[in-house]
N, C-alpha and C positions, 0 to 999 in steps of 0.2 A: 729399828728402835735407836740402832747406835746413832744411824745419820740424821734421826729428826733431832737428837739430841744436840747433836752438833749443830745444824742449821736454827736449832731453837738458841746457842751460844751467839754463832755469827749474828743472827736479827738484834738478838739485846745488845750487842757490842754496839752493833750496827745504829743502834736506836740512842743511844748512850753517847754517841759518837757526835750523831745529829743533836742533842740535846748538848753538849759542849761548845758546838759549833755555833748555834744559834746564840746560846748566852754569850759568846767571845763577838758574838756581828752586832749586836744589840749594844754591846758595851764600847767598840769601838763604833758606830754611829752616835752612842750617846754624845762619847766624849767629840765629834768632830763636830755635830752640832755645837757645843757649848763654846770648842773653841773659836765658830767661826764666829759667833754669838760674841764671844771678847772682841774679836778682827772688828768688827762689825761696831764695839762701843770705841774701841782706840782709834777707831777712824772719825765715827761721828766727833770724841774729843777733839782730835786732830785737826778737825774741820772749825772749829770751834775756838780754839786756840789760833788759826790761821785767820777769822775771820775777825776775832779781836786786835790782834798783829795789824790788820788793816787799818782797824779804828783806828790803832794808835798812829800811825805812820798819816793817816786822815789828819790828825790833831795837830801836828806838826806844822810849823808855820817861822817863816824870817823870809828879813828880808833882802839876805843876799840870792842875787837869780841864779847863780849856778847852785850854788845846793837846793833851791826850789826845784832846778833839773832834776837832780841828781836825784833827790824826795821823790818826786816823778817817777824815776825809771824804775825805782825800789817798789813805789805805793804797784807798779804794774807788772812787777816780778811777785808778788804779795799773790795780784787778782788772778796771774796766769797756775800760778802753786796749787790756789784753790780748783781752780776750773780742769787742772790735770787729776787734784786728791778726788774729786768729783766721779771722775770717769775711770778712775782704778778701783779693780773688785778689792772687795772690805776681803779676803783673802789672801790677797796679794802684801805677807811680810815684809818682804824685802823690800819690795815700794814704798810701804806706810813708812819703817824706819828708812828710807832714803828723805820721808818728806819730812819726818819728823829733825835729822839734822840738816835742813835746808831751812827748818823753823827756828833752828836753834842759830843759824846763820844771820837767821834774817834778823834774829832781834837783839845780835850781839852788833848788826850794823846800824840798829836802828838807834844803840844805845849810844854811839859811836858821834851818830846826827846829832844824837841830845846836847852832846856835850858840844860839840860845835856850835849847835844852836846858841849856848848859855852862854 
């Protein structure tokens, strides 16, 4: 009687144990869905943000011919950004924020062009 007693403690611990665990997997899959779910919207922005960048560097226009280059080699540092953010997994942080200050780069030289331009 003693030892079914006991073997009836270890099952419930046992049972208790598994029912902890499951809620702790459940809840951490929830949460790495959702975040990949964020990865996954900060890249599309990202994406988004880079392809408008392009507009604008598109929009750009004078008519001296070295900064027409130079607009050039930027509008194609722009397309290459995109076609790299393209083919990085929307989980890869540390990528998205590499591209996001490459964006912040991009449009502090594009604001750079403006002024030259004017």
């Amino acid at each position: 009687m003693e030892s079914e007693e006991k073997l009836r403690k270890i099952v419930i611990a046992l049972i208790i144990a598994i029912g902890i665990l499951a809620v702790a997997f459940v809840s951490i899959l929830v949460s790495k869905n959702r975040l990949v779910g964020d990865l996954k919207v900060e890249k599309a922005d990202l994406t988004e943000q880079m392809v408008q960048l392009k507009s604008d560097y598109a929009e750009l226009q004078t008519s001296n011919d070295t900064l027409n280059a130079q607009l050039e080699v930027e509008r194609e540092k722009v397309d290459q950004m995109i076609e790299r953010l393209k083919k990085t997994e929307a989980t890869n942080r540390a990528q998205i924020k590499k591209y996001e200050a490459e964006l912040g780069t991009m449009r502090s030289i594009m604001r750079h062009y403006i002024v030259q331009i004017d």
